[in-house]
VOPAGU-2260 file (C-alpha; in pm, 1 decimal, decimal comma):
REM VOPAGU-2260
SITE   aa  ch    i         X         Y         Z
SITE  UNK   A    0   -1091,2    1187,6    3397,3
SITE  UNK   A    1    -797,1     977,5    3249,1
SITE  UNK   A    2    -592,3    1142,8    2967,1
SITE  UNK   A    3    -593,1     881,2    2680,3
SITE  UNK   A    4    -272,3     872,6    2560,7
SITE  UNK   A    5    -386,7     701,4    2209,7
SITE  UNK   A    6    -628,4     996,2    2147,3
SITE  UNK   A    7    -352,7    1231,8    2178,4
SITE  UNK   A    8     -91,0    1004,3    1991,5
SITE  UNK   A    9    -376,3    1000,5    1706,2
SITE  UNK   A   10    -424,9    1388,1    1713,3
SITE  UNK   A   11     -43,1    1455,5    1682,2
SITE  UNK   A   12      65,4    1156,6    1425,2
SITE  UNK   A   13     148,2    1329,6    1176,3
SITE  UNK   A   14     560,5    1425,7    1134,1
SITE  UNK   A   15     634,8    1579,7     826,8
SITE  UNK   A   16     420,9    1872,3     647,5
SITE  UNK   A   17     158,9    1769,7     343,4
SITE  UNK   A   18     357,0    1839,9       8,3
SITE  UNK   A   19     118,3    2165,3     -12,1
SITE  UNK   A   20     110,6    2268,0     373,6
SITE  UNK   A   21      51,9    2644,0     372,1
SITE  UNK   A   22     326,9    2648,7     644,6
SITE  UNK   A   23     599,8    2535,0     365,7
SITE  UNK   A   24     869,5    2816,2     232,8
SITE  UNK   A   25     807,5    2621,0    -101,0
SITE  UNK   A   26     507,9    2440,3    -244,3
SITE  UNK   A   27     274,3    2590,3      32,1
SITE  UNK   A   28    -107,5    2571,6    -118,9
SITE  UNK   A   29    -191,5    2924,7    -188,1
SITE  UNK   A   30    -372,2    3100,0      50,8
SITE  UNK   A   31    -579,8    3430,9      14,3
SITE  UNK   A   32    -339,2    3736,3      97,4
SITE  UNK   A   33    -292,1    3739,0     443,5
SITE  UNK   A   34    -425,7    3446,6     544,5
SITE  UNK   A   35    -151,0    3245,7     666,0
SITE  UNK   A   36     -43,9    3580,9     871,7
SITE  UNK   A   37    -382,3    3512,4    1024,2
SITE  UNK   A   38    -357,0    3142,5    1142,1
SITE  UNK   A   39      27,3    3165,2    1271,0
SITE  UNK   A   40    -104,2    3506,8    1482,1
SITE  UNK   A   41    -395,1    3315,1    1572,8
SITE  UNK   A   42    -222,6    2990,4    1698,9
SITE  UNK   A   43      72,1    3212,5    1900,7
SITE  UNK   A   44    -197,9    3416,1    2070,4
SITE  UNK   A   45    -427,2    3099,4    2166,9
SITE  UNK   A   46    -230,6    2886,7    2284,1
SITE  UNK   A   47    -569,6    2674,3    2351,8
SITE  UNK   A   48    -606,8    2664,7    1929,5
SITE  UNK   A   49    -535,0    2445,7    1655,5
SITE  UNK   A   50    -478,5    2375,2    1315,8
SITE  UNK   A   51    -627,6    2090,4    1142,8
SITE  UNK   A   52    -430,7    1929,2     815,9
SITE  UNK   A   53    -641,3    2031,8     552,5
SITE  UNK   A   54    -558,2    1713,5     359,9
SITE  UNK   A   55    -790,5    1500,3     648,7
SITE  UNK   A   56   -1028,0    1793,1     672,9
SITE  UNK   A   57   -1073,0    1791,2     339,3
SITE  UNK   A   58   -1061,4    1410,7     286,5
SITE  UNK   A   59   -1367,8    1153,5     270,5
SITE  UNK   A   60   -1242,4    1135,6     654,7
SITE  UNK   A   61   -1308,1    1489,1     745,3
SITE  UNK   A   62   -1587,6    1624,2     917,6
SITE  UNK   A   63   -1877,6    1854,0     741,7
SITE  UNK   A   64   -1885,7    2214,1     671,3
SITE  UNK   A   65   -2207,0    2410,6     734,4
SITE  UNK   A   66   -2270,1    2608,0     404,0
SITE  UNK   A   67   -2501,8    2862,0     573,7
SITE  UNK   A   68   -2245,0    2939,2     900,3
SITE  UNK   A   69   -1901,8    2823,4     773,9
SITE  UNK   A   70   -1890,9    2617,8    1056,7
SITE  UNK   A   71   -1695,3    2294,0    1027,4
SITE  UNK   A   72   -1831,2    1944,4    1196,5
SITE  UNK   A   73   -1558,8    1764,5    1336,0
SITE  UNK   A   74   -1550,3    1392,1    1224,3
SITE  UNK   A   75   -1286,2    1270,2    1469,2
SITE  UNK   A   76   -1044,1    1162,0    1246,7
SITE  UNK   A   77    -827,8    1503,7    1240,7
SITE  UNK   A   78    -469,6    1557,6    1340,9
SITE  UNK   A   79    -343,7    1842,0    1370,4
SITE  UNK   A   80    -118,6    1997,9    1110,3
SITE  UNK   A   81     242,4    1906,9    1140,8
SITE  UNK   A   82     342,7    2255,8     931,4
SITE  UNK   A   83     195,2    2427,8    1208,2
SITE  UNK   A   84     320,9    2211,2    1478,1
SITE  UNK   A   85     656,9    2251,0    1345,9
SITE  UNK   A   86     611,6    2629,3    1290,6
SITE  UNK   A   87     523,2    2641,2    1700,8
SITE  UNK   A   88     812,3    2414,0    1799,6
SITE  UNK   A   89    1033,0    2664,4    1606,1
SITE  UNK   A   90     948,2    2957,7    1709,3
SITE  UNK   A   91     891,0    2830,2    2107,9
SITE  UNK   A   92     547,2    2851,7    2127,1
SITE  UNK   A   93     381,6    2528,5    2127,4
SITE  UNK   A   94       0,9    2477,9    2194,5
SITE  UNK   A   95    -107,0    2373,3    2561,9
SITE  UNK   A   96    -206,0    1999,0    2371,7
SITE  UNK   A   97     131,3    2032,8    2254,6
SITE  UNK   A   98     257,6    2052,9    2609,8
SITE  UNK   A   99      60,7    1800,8    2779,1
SITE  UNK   A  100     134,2    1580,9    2472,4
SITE  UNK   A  101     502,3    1651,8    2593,5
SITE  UNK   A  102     438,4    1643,8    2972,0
SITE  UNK   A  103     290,2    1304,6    2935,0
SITE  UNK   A  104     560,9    1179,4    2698,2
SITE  UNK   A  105     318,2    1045,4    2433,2
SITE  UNK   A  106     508,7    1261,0    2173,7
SITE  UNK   A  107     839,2    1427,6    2177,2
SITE  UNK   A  108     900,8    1784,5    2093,7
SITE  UNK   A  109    1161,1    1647,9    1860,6
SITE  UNK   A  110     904,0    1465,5    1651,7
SITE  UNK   A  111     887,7    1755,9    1411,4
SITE  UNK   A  112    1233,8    1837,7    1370,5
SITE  UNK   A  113    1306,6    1760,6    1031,9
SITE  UNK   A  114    1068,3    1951,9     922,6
SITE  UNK   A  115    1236,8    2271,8    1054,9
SITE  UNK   A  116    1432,9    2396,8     739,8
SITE  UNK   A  117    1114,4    2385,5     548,9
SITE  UNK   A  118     886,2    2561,2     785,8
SITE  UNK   A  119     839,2    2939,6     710,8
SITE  UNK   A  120    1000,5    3150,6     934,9
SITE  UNK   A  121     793,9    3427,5    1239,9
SITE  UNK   A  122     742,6    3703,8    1098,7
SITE  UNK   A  123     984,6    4001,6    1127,9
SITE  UNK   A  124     829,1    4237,6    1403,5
SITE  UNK   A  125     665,3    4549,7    1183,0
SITE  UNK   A  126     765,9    4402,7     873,5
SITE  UNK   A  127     533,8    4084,2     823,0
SITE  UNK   A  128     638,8    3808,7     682,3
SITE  UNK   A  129     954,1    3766,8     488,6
SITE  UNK   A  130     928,2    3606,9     133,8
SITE  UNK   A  131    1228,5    3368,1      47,7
């Protein structure tokens, strides 16, 4: 199977955070407590995961949600979020996607740097995560 380097240019096109990205220090959406603490813990431990940007999800180009399972329908037109890429670049612990993404030099790791001062920071270990 050939890797499709447009595919994975697509998935990983967007640069900067939404102006609401719940990975901001300021202007992140709010979240239910705990929440966010939940997706970055997630994403470091599966390195296999993702998270969408829940401007596209919840666009007119998103997928569908199932009402009855909470399940969500992918449409094809998601990217991942480029708070939480930026979140993984800084704190060294980018997605395998991420990596082959990198390996095959369709994207740089560098792509999200800008974005850096404005990502929340990891958590401190036993404290959870610092408010600025």
């Amino acid at each position: 199977m050939a890797i499709n380097h447009r595919e994975i240019a697509r998935y990983f096109r967007l640069k900067k955070p939404c102006s609401n990205c719940p990975f901001l220090k300021v202007g992140a959406i709010e979240l239910a407590p705990g929440r966010l603490d939940d997706i970055t813990k997630s994403l470091v431990q599966d390195d296999q995961s993702s998270f969408l940007c829940h401007k596209i999800v919840h666009s007119r180009l998103g997928g569908t949600w199932n009402d009855e399972t909470g399940l969500y329908a992918s449409s094809g037109n998601e990217s991942m979020c480029a708070g939480a890429a930026a979140y993984l670049i800084k704190i060294g612990r980018p997605t395998i996607g991420m990596r082959l993404a990198f390996a095959t030099q369709v994207i740089s790791p560098s792509q999200w740097d800008e974005s850096h001062q404005d990502i929340i920071d990891a958590p401190v270990e036993g404290q959870g995560r610092q408010k600025l």
